[in-house]
C-alpha positions as CSV (number, residue, x, y, z in Angstrom):
1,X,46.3,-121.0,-43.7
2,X,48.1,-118.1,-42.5
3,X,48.8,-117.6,-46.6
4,X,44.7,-117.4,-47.0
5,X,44.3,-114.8,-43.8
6,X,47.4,-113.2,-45.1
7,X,45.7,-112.3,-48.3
8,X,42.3,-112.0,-47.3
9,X,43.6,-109.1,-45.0
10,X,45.3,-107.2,-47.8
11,X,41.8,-107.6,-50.3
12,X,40.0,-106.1,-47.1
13,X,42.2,-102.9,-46.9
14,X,42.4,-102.6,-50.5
15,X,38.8,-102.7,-50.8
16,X,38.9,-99.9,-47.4
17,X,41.1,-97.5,-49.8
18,X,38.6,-98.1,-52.6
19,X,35.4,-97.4,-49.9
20,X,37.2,-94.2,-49.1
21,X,37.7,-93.1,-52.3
22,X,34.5,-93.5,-53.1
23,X,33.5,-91.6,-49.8
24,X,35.5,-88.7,-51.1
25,X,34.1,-88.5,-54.3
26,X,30.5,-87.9,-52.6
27,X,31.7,-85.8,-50.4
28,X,33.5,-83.8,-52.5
29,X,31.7,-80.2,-53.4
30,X,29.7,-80.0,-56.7
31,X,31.7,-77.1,-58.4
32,X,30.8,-74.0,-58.2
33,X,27.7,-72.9,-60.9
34,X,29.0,-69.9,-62.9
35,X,27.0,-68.0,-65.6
36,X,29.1,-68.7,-69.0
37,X,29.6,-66.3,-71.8
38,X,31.3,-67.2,-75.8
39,X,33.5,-65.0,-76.9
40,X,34.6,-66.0,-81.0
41,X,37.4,-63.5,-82.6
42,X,38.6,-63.8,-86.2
43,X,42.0,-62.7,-87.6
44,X,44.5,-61.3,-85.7
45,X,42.7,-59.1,-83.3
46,X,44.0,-60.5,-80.3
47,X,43.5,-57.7,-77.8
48,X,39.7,-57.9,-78.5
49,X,39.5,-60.9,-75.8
50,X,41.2,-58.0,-73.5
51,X,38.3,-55.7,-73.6
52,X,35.6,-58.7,-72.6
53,X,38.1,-59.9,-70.0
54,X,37.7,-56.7,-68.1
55,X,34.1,-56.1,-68.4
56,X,33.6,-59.6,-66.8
57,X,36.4,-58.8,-64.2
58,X,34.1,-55.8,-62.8
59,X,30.7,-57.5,-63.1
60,X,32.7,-60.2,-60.8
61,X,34.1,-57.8,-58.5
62,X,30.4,-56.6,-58.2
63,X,29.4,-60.1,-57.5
64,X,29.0,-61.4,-60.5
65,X,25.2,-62.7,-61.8
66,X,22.5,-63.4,-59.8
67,X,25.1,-64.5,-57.2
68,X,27.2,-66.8,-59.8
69,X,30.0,-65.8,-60.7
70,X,30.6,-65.1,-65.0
71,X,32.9,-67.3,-67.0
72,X,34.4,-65.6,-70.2
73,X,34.5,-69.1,-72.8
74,X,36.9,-67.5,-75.8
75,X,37.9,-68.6,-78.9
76,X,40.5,-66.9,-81.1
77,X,39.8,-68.1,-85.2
78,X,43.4,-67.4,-86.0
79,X,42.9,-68.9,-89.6
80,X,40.2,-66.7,-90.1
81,X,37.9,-69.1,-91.5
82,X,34.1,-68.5,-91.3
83,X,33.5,-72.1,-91.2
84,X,35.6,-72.1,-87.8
85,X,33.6,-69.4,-86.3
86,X,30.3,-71.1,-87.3
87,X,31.4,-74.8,-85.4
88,X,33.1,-72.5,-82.5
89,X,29.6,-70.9,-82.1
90,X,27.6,-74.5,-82.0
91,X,30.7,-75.8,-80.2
92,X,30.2,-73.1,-77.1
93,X,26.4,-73.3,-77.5
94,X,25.7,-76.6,-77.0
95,X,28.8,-78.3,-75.3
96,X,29.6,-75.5,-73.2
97,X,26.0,-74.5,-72.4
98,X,26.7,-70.3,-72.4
99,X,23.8,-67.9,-72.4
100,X,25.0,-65.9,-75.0
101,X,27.3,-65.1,-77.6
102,X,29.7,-62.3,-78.0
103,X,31.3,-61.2,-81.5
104,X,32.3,-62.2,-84.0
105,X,34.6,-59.2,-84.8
106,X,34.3,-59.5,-88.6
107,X,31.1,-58.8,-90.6
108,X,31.6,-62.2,-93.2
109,X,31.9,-64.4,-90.3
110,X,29.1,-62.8,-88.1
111,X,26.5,-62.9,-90.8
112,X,26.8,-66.8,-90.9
113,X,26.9,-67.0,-86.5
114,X,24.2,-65.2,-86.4
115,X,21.7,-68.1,-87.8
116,X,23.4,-70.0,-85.4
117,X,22.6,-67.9,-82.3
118,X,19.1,-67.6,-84.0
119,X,18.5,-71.3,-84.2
120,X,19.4,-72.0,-80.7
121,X,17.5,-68.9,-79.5
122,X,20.4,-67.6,-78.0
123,X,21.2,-64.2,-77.9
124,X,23.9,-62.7,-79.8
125,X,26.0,-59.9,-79.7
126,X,28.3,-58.5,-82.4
127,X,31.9,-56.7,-82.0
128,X,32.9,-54.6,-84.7
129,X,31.3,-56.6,-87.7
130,X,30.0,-53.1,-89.3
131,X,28.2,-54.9,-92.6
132,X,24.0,-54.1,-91.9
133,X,23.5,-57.8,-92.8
134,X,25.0,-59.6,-89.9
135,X,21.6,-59.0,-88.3
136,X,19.3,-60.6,-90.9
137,X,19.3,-63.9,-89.0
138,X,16.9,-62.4,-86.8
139,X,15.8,-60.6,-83.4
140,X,18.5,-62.6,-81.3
141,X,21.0,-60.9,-82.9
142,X,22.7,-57.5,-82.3
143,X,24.9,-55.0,-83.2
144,X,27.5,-53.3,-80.7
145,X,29.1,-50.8,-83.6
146,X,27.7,-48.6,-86.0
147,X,26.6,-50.0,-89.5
148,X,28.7,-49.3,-92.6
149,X,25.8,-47.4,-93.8
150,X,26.7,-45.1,-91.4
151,X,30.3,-45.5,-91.6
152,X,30.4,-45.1,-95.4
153,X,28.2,-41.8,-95.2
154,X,30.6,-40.1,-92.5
155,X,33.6,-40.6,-94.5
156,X,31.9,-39.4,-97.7
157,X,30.8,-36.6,-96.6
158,X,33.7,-35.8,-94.2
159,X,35.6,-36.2,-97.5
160,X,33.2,-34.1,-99.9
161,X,32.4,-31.3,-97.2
162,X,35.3,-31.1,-94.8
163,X,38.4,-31.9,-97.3
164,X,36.7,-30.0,-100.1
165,X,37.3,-33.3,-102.0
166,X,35.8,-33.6,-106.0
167,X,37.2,-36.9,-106.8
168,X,38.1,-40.6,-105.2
169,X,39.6,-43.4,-106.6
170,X,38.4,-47.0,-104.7
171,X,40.1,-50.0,-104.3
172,X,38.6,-53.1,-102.6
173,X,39.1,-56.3,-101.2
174,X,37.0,-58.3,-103.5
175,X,34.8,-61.3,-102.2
176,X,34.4,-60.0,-98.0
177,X,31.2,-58.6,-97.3
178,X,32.9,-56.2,-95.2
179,X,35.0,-54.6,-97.8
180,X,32.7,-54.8,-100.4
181,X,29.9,-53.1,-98.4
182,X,31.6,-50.1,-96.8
183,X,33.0,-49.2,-100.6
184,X,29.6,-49.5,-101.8
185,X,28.6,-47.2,-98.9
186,X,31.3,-44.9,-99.9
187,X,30.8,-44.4,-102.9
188,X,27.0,-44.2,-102.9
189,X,27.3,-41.3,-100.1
190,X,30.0,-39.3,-101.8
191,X,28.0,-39.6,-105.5
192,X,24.6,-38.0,-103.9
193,X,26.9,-35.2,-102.7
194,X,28.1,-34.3,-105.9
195,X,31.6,-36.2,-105.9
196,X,33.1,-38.0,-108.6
197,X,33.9,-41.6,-107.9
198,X,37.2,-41.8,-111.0
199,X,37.6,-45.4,-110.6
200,X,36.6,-48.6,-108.7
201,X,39.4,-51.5,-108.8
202,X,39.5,-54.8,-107.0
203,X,42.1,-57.0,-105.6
204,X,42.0,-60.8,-104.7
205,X,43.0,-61.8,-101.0
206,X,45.8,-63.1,-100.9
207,X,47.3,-59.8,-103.4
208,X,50.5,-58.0,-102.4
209,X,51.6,-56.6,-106.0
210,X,49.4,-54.2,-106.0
211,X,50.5,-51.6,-109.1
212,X,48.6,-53.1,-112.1
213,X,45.3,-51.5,-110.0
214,X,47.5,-48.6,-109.0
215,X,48.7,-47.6,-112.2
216,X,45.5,-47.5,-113.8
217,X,44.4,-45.3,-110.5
218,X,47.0,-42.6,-110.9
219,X,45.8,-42.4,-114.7
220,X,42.7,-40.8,-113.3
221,X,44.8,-38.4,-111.0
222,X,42.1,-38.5,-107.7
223,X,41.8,-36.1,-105.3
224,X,41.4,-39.2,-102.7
225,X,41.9,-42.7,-102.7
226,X,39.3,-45.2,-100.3
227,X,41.0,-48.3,-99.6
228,X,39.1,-50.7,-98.3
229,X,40.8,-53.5,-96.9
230,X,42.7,-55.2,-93.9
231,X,45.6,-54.4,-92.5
232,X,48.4,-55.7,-95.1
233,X,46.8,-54.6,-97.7
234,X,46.4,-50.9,-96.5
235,X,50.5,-51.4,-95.8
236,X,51.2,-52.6,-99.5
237,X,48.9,-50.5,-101.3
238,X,49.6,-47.2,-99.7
239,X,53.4,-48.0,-100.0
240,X,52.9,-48.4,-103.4
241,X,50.9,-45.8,-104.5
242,X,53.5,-43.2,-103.0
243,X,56.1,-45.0,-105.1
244,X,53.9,-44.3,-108.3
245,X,53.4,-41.5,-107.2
246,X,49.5,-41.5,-107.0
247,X,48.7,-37.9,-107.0
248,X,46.0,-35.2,-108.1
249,X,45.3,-33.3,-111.6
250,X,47.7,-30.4,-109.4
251,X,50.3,-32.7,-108.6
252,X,49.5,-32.7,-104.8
253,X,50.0,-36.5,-103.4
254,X,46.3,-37.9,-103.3
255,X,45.0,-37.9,-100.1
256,X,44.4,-41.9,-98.7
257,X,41.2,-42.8,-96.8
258,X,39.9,-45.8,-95.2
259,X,37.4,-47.3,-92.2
260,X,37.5,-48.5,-89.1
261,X,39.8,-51.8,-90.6
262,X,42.8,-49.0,-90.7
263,X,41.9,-49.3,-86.4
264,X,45.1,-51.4,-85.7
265,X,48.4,-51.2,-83.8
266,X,49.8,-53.4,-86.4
267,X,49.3,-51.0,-89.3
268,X,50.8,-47.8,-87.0
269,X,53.8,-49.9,-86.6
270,X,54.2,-51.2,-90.1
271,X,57.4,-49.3,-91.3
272,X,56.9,-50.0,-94.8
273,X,53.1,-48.6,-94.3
274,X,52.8,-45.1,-96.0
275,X,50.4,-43.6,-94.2
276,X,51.1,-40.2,-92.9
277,X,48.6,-37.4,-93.5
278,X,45.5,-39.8,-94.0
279,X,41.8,-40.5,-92.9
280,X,40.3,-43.2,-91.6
281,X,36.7,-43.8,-89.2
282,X,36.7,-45.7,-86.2
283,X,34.5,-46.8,-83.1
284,X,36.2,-44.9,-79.8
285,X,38.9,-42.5,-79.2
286,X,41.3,-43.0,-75.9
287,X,41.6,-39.1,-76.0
288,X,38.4,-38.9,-75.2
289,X,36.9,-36.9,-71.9
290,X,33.8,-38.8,-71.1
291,X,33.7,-39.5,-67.8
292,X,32.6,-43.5,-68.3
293,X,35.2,-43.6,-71.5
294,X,38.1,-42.4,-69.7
295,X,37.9,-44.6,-66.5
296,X,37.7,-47.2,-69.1
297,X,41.0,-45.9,-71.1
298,X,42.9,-45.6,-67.4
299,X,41.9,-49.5,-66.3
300,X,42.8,-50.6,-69.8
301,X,46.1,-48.6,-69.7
302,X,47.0,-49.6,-66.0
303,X,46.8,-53.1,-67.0
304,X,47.9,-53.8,-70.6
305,X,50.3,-50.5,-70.4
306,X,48.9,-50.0,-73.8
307,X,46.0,-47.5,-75.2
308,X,43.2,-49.3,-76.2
309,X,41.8,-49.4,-79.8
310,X,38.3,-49.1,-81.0
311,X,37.9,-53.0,-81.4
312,X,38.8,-53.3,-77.5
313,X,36.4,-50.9,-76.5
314,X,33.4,-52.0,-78.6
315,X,34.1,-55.5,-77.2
316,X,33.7,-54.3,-73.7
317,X,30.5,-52.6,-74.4
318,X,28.9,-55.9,-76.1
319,X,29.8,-57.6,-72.6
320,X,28.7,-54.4,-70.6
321,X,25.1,-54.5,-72.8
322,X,24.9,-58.0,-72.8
323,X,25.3,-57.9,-68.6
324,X,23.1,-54.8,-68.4
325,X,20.0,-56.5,-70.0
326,X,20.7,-59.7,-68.4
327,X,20.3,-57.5,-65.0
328,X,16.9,-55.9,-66.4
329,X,15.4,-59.2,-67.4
330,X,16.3,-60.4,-63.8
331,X,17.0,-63.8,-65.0
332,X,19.1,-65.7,-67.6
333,X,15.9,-66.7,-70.1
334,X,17.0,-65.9,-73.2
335,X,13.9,-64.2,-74.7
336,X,13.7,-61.8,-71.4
337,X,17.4,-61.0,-72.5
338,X,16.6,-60.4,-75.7
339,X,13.8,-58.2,-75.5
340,X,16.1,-56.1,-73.1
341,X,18.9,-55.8,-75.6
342,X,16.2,-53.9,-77.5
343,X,15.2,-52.0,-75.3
344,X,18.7,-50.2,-74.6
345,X,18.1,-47.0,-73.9
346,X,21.7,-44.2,-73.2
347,X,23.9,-46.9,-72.6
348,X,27.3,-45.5,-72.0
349,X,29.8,-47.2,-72.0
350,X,33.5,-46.7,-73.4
351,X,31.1,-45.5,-76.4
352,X,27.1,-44.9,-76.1
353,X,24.4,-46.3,-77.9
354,X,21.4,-44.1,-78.0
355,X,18.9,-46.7,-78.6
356,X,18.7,-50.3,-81.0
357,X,16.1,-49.5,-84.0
358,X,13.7,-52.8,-85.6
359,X,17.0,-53.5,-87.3
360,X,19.1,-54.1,-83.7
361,X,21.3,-51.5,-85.0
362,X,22.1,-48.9,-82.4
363,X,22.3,-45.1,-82.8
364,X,25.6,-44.4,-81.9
365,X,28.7,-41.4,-83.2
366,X,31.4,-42.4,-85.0
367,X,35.0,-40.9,-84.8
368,X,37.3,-39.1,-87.5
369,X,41.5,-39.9,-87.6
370,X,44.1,-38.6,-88.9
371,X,47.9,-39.9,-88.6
372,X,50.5,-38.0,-87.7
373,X,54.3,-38.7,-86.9
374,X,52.9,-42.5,-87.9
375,X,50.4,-42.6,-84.9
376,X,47.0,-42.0,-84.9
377,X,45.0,-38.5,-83.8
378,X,41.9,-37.8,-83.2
379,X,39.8,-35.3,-85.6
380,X,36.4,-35.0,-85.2
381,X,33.0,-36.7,-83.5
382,X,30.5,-37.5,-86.0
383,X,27.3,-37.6,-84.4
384,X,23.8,-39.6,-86.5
């Protein structure tokens, strides 16, 4: 008997534990609703994230959305694979419930997000994917950088008019949409000014031996030499064209040039990179004095103790455009979002977008490098 009572007291307090537990759980506070953002980045652009990270950081220090504070959901595609992005986009989408989408950074991998963002009808925002076509999709999806077309015709006729340039030599990255579009750009823009386009080569991706394409380059003797690729190849082909050497009908070395891909710390750091003396275009300078731009460049810096690069600053602005139409709309609907990402109007940011045109490509400058003592300088603002 005292065996029975004996056990029957213990099955009463263990079922008191389980009754407060269960208490607990009831009690406990639902957590906290927060307004959620994607964020995909291909390659190895890992400061991007940094750039979206501190335009959340101020919209929360501001008190976030609508009184809920903004969670930043990112995803880095290390492998690069489109395919990756595209199940990271219905992966964030539909498990993690955000209202919008920000990047992807590269034009091949945004161009097949975008009918993703379009499908679910959310809206989308782009980093630096500069290809025209990432916006096909449709009107969810948006641009935060300047289209190649643009790109391609600033360093055409930067070349033609301010280099006094006759004749480029191209070589391209064959099979990205990126690479193939801003030489195609290039070359188009500089022919209608009256340059000479010597020679077009490709090279697959995963080349390193680059001097076949080189050799039959230097035969043409170009003033300038567009290279449109990613950062190793810009390192192995410049290297190796000053080995040649690759130079001019006068014997001058020809003069390298490139796009906003050349943007990259790894690339100024790259000892075996030949690079000195050249051109590129790119999205933001951190020497710049606009007053929004440069409290931008002194956060960035005071955190990171690094200078930011144009991929970190058009990141932040896709967050900053994405928030400020978000604010407009006065709720989280996605079609009262989108229809205030096209109405943008003198955004500034750490750059400015004038306005989005039926396209949802904005009006916005582009800016003009050069390297010197292996780091980049600023050259010039080219304004549409």
């Amino acid at each position: 008997m005292y065996k029975s009572i004996a056990t029957f007291c213990l099955s009463l307090l263990v079922l008191t534990f389980i009754g407060c537990d269960n208490v607990k759980k009831v009690l406990a506070p639902a957590p906290e609703p927060t307004v959620k953002i994607g964020f995909i980045v291909a390659g190895q652009r890992i400061t991007y994230p940094y750039g979206a990270e501190m335009a959340v950081t101020e919209i929360n220090q501001q008190g976030g959305l609508f009184g809920m504070p903004v969670e930043l959901i990112g995803h880095i595609n290390e492998e690069a694979g489109p395919e990756v992005s595209v199940q990271l986009a219905e992966s964030l989408i539909v498990e993690d419930a955000v209202v919008a989408l920000i990047g992807p950074n590269r034009s091949s991998h945004a161009v097949v997000v975008g009918p993703v963002a379009q499908k679910h009808r959310i809206p989308m925002v782009t980093t630096t994917a500069t290809n025209p076509n990432v916006t096909q999709a449709g009107d969810f999806v948006f641009m935060a950088s300047f289209t190649d077309s643009f790109q391609g015709a600033v360093m055409a006729q930067f070349a033609k008019m301010e280099l006094g340039i006759s004749t480029a030599a191209i070589i391209t990255r064959k099979g990205d949409l990126y690479t193939e579009g801003i030489s195609d750009f290039f070359s188009s823009n500089f022919k209608g000014l009256g340059g000479n386009v010597v020679d077009h080569v490709f090279f697959e991706s995963d080349t390193t031996n680059f001097i076949e394409q080189l050799t039959q380059i230097a035969e043409m003797k170009p003033d300038a030499l567009f290279t449109a690729g990613f950062v190793q190849n810009i390192a192995d082909i410049t290297q190796q064209a000053r080995a040649i050497p690759l130079q001019n009908a006068n014997g001058v070395p020809t003069v390298f040039l490139g796009a906003d891909s050349w943007d990259s710390q790894l690339l100024f750091a790259d000892e075996n990179a030949e690079i000195e003396g050249s051109y590129f275009s790119g999205h933001f300078s951190p020497e710049t004095d606009e007053p929004n731009a440069r409290a931008f460049v002194d956060t960035y810096m005071s955190i990171y103790e690094a200078t930011p690069t144009g991929g970190v600053a058009v990141s932040y602005d896709a967050v900053k455009l994405l928030f400020e139409a978000i604010e407009r709309a006065g709720s989280l609907d996605p079609d009262a979002i989108r229809e205030q990402l096209a109405a943008t109007e003198n955004y500034i940011g750490a750059t400015s977008i004038t306005r989005y045109n039926e396209n949802r490509h904005p009006t916005k400058s582009a800016v003009i490098f050069t390297i010197k003592d292996g780091q980049k300088q600023f050259y010039q603002q080219i304004d549409p």
